[in-house]
C-alpha positions as CSV (number, residue, x, y, z in Angstrom):
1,X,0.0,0.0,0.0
2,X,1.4,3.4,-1.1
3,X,1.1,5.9,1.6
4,X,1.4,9.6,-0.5
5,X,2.1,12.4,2.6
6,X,1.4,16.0,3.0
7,X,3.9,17.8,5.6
8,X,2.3,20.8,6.7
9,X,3.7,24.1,8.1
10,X,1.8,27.4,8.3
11,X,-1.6,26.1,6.1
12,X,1.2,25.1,3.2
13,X,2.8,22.2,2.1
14,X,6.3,21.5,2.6
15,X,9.4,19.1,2.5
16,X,12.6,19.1,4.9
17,X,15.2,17.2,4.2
18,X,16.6,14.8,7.1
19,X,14.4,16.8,9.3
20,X,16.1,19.9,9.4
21,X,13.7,22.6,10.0
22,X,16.5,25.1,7.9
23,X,16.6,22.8,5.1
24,X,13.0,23.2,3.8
25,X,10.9,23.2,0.4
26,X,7.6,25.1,0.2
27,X,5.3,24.2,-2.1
28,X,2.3,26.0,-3.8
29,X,-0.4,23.7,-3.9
30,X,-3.5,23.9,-1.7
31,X,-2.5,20.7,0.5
32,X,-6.6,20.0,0.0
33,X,-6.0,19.8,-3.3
34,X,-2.9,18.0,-3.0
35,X,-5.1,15.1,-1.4
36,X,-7.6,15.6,-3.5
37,X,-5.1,14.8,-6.5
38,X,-3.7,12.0,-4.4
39,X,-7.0,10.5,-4.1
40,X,-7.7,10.4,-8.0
41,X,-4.6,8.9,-8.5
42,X,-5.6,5.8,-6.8
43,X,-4.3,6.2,-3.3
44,X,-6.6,4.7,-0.3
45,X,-4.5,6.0,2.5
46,X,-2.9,9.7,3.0
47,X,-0.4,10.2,5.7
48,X,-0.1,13.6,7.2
49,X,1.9,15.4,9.4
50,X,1.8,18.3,11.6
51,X,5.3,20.1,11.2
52,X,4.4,23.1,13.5
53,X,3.3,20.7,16.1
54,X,6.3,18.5,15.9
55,X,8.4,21.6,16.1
56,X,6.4,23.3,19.4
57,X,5.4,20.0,20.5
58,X,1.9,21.0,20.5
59,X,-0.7,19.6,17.6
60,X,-1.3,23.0,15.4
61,X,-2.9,22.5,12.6
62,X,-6.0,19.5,13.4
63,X,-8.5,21.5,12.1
64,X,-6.7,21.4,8.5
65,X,-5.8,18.0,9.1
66,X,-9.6,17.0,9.8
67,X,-11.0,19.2,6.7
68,X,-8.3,17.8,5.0
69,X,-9.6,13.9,5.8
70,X,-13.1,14.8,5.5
71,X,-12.3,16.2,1.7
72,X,-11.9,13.0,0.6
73,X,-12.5,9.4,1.0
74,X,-8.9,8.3,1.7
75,X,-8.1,6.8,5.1
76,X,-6.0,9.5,6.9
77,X,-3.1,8.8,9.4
78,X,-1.3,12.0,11.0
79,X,0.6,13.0,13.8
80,X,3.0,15.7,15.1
81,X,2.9,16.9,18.1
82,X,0.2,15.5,19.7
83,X,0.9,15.1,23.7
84,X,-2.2,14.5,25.7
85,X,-5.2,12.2,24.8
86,X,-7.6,15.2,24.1
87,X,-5.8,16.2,21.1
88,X,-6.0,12.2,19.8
89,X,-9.7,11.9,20.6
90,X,-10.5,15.8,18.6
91,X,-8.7,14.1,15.6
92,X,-10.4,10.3,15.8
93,X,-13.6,11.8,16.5
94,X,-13.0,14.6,13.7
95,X,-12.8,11.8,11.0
96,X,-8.7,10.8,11.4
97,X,-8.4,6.9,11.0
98,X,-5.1,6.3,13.0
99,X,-2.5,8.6,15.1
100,X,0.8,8.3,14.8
101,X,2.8,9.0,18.0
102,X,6.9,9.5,17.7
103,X,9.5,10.4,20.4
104,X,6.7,9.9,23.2
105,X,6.5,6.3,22.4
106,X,10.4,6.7,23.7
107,X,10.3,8.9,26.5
108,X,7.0,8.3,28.1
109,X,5.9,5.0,27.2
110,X,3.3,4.2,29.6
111,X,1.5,7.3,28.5
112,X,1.8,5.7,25.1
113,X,0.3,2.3,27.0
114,X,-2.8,4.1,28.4
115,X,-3.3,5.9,25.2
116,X,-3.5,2.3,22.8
117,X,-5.7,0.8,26.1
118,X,-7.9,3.3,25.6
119,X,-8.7,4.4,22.1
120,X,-7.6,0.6,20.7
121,X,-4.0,-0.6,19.6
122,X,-5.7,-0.3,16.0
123,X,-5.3,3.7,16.3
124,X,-1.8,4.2,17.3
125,X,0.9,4.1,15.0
126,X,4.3,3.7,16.4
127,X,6.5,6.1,14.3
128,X,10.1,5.5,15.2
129,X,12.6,7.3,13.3
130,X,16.3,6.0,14.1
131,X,20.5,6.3,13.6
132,X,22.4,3.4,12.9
133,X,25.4,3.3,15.5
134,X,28.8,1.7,14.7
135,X,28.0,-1.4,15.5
136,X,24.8,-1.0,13.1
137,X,22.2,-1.3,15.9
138,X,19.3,1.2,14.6
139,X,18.4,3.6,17.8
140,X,15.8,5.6,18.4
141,X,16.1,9.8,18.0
142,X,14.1,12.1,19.6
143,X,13.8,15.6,20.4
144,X,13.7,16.6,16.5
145,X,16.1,14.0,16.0
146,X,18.8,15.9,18.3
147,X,19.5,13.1,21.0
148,X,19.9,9.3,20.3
149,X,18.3,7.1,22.8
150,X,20.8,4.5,25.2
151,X,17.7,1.8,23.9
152,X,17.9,0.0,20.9
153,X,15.0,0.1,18.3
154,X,14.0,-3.5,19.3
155,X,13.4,-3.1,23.0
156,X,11.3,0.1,22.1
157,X,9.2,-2.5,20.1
158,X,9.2,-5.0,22.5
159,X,7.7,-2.8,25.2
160,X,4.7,-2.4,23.3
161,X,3.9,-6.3,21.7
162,X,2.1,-7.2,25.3
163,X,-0.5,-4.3,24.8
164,X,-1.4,-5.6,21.2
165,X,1.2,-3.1,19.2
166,X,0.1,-3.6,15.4
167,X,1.9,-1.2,13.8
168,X,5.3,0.7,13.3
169,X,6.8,3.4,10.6
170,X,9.9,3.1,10.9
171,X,12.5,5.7,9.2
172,X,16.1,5.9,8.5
173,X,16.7,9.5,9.2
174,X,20.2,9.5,7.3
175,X,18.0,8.2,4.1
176,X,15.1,10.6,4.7
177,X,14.8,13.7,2.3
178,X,18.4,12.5,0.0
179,X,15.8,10.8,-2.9
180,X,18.6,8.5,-2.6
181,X,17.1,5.2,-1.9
182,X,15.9,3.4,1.7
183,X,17.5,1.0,3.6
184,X,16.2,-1.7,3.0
185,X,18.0,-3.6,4.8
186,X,16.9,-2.4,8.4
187,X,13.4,-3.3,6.5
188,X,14.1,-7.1,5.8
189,X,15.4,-7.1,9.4
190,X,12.3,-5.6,11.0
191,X,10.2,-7.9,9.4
192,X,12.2,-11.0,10.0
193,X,12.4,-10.1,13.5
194,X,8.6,-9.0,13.7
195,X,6.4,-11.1,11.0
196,X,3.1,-10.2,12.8
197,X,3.4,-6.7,13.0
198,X,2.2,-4.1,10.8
199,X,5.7,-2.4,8.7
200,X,5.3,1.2,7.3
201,X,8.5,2.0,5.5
202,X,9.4,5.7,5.4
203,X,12.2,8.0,4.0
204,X,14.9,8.1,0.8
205,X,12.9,7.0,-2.2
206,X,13.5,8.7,-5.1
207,X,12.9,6.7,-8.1
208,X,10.1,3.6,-9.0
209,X,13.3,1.1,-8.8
210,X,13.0,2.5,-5.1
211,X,9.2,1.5,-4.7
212,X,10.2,-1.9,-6.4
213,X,12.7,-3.0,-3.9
214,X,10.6,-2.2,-1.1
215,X,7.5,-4.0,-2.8
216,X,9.5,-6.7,-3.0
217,X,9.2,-6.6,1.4
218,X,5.8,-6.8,1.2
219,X,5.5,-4.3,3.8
220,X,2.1,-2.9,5.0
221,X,2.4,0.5,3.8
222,X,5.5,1.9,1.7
223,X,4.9,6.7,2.3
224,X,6.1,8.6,-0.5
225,X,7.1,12.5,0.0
226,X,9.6,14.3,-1.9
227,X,9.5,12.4,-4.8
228,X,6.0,13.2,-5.9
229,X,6.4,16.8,-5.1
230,X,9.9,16.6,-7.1
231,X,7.9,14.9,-10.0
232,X,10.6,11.9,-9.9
233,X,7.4,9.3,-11.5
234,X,3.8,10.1,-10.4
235,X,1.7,8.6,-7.7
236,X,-0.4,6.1,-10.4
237,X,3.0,4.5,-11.4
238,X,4.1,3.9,-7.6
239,X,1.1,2.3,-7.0
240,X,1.4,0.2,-10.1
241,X,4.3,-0.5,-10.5
């Protein structure tokens, strides 16, 4: 399953490269009509993320994110700064399908816990964006990917397989942005390690070879940014190819 996103800062739609806030790409397009377009293309899912909320770690834009979901038919997954389980239930009840938490699930996970007993294990996405250390062992960054965690990606994952975890998006942050490729790699090795869960692949493709590979995987959801704002192949060829 392709997963097309829309980042969003200030109403607009945007692109940073590795996550660095200073290393950014505005884009014109009304990011309604960007989902609109997304959604005639043939996508069924539409991941979006709050950039401002990430940034002040506090969710900014869920209103545009809900009239966003509720301008199409596409199943809708966001996140960014969401901290408290108000914001989750606004966006669930506003129409959102999943949320997708990050650094929390690292530094606080038994809020995390609480949060996936009570709206469901179904409606929290795990998003873990890691470095590879020197021995290779992919760990956890947080804090806009400014501090590396002592854990190893693994035990994060482990933590949360006895409350029901069913899925993960995982990204490589040295491949996110560089149109260069994923890792594939870390991909195989996630999946081997966890065949029941739920693998969203994030971060690096630039080119329909780059979709192959990870089809290849058979992963549950493959999200594709900077490419189809670069114009590198179009949405309907990722999908088909």
């Amino acid at each position: 399953m392709i997963f097309p996103a829309i980042d969003l800062m200030g109403g607009g739609c945007v692109r940073l490269l590795k996550g660095d806030f200073a290393q950014r790409t505005n884009y014109s397009i009304d990011p309604i009509v960007m989902a609109q377009n997304f959604e005639a293309a043939g996508a069924k899912w539409l991941h979006v993320v709050d950039l401002d909320g990430a940034k002040n770690y506090m969710a900014a834009q869920s209103d545009l994110i809900i009239d966003i979901a509720n301008a199409t038919k596409m199943k809708v997954q966001t996140g960014g700064g969401l901290r408290d389980k108000e914001q989750i239930k606004r966006l669930l009840d506003g129409g959102i399908e999943r949320v997708v938490i990050g650094s929390l699930a690292v530094k606080n996970p038994k809020l995390v816990v609480e949060w996936m007993q009570e709206f469901g294990p179904e409606k929290i996405v795990l998003a873990i964006d890691i470095f590879l250390d020197l021995d290779g062992t992919p760990r956890p960054a947080t804090h806009g990917w400014t501090q590396v965690s002592e854990l190893s990606l693994w035990q994060v994952i482990d933590g949360f397989l006895q409350v029901g975890l069913q899925t993960i998006l995982v990204t490589d942050i040295a491949k996110d942005g560089g149109l260069k490729g994923s890792n594939v790699n870390l991909y195989m090795d996630i999946i081997r390690r966890y065949p029941d869960l739920d693998l969203i692949t994030s971060g690096g493709i630039g080119s329909l070879r780059d979709v192959a590979r990870l089809k290849t995987l058979n992963p549950a959801g493959i999200i594709i940014g900077k490419a189809l704002y670069e114009d590198r192949f179009t949405l309907a060829n990722a999908i088909s190819c």
